[in-house]
N, C-alpha and C positions, 0 to 999 in steps of 0.2 A: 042169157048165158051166165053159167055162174063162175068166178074164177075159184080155184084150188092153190092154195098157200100153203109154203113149208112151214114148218114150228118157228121156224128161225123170222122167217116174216110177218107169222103172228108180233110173236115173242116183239118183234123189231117195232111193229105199229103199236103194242099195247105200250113201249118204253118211250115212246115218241106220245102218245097220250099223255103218257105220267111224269113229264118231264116237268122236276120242280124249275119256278121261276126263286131269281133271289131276293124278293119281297118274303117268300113263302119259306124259303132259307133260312130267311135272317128272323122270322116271326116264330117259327118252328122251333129253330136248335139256339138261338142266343143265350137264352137259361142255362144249357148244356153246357155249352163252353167257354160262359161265363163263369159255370161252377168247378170246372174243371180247370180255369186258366189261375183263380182264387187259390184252387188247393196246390196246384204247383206253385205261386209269387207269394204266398202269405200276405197281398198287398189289393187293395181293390181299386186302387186307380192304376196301377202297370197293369192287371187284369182287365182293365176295359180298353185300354190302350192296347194287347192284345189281341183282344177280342174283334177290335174292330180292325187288326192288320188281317187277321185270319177270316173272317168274311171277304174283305178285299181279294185276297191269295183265293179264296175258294169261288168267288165267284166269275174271277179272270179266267176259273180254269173248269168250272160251271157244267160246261160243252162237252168235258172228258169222260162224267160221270157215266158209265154204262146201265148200269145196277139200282134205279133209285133207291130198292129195299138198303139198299147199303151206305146211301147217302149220311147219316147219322155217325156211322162208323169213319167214312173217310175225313170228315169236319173234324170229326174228335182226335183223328188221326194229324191233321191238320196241325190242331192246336195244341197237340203234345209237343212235337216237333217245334212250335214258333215258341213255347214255353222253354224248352232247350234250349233253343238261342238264345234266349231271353235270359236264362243264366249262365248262360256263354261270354253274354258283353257284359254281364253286370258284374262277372267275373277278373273278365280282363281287365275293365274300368276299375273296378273296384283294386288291383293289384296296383295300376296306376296310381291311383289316387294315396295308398296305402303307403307309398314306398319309402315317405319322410314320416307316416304318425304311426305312431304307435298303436297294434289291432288290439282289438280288448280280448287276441286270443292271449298276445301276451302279459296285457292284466290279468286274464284267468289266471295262467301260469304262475305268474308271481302270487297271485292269494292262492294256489293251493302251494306251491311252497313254503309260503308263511302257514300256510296250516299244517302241513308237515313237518317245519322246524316247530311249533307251538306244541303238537303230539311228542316231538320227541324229549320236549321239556317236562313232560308229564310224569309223577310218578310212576315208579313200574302198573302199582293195584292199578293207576288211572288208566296208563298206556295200554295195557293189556286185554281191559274187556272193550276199551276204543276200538284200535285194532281190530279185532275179532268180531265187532258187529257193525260197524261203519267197512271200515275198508275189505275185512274180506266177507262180507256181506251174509253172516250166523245172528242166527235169532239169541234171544235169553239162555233160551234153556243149550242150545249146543252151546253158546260161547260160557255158560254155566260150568259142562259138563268138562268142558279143554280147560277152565281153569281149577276146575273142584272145588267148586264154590254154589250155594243154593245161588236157584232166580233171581231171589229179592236182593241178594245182594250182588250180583250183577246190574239188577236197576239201581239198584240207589251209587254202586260205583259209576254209573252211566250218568246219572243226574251231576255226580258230584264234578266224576269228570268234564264235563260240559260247562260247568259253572267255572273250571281251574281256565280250560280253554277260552272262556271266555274272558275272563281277565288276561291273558298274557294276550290274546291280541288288540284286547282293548287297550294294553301298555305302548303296544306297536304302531299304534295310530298316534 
């Protein structure tokens, strides 16, 4: 006698066939979301340190997957998420830690300040094709054209200027 099956219990034994194990998991997608956990931490040791919490998370939860075709998607979905965390605490740690030192966002600050008071030490000829092709960011020929002045001698004001600049901060050190 032969039995007759809904789609649904095809469908049900073929996903009970293709059920990944997590030897086959972790053999499969490691590279994935190792490249993936890299390009969110810019770091390859907190990237492996990820990598191996989210195999952990994926394979506690292993049992849930319905879909194997989608298995790939939910890993990578995984480890977007533990990457988030991941600069969630490195964030709050990091504000901790930060609260007596000085961040180098405030060194930046202070050197473009010093470059901004060192521009404004500039003669005007200097100040002006500075200005114009550095900060508001015009090539030769427009920053040229604003002061009515040929190319060339907006490069060679750009050389010279640069060469001014560089002495007055080099006074400042």
């Amino acid at each position: 006698m032969t039995e007759i099956l809904s789609d649904k219990e095809k469908r049900g034994q073929l996903e009970a066939v293709k059920a990944i194990t997590p030897q086959e998991l972790v053999r499969q997608y490691a590279q994935d979301v190792l490249g993936l956990c890299i390009a969110h931490t810019k770091n390859f040791h907190d990237s492996e340190d990820i990598m191996q919490d989210v195999f952990i998370k994926a394979i506690s939860k292993l049992d849930t997957v319905k879909d194997t075709s989608r298995t790939r998607s939910w890993l990578m979905q995984i480890a977007r998420r533990m990457c988030i965390d991941y600069h969630r605490n490195r964030q709050a740690t990091h504000e901790q830690v930060s609260e007596n030192i000085e961040s180098p966002t405030d060194n930046k600050n202070k050197r473009i300040e010093n470059l901004h008071n060192a521009i404004s030490q500039l003669p005007e000829e200097y100040r002006e094709p500075i200005t114009l092709y550095y900060l508001n960011g015009q090539n030769c020929s427009a920053a040229a054209k604003a002061i009515g002045i040929s190319e060339e001698a907006i490069r060679t004001r750009l050389v010279r200027a640069r060469l001014k600049l560089h002495e007055i901060l080099s006074e400042e050190i």
